[in-house]
C-alpha positions as CSV (number, residue, x, y, z in Angstrom):
1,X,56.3,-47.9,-17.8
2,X,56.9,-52.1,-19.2
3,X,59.4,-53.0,-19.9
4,X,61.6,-55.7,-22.3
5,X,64.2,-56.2,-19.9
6,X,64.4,-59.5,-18.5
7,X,65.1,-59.2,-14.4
8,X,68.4,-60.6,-13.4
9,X,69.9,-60.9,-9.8
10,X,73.5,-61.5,-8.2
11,X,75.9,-61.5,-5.9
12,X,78.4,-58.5,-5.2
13,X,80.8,-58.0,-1.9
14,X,78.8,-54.7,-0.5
15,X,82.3,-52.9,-0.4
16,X,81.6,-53.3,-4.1
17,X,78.1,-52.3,-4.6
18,X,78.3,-49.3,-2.5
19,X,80.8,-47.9,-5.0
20,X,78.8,-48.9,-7.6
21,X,75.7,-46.8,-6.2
22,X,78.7,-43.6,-5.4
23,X,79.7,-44.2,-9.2
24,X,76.0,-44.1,-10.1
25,X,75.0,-41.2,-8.1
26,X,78.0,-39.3,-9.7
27,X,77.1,-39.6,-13.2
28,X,73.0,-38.9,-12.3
29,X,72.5,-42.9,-13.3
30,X,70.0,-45.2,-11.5
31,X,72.5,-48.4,-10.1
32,X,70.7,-50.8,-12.9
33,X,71.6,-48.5,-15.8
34,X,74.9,-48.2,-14.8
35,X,75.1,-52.1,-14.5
36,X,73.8,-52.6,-17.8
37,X,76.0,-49.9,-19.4
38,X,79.0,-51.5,-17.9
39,X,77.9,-54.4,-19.7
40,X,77.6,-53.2,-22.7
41,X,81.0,-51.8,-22.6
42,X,82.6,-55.3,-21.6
43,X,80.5,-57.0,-24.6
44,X,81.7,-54.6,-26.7
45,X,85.4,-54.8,-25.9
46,X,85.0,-58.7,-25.9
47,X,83.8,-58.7,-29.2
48,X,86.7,-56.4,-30.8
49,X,88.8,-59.0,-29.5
50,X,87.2,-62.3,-30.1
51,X,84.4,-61.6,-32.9
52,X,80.8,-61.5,-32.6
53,X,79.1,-63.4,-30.4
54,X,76.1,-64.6,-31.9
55,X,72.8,-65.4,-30.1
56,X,69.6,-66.8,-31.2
57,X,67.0,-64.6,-30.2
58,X,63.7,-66.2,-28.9
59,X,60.0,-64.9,-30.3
């Protein structure tokens, strides 16, 4: 199934990761959705604090 998501990679202490993937397999998530939702969260509480961020998006 494509896609729109743009692949991004990074570094994370494994002790880290491997809770990330017991967190994940808790709430039936694949690991990248969980990453992404965390996200999404932090964004959001960012915003409520600071304003919008505003990004130019490209076409």
């Amino acid at each position: 199934m494509p896609t729109n998501k743009t692949p991004f990679t990074f570094h994370i202490e494994d002790e880290y990761l491997e809770k990330m993937r017991y967190i994940a397999k808790r709430e039936t998530r694949s690991l990248s959705n969980l990453l992404e939702r965390l996200c999404v969260l932090y964004i959001e509480e960012y915003e409520q604090n600071h304003g919008e961020i505003k990004v130019e998006q490209e076409s």
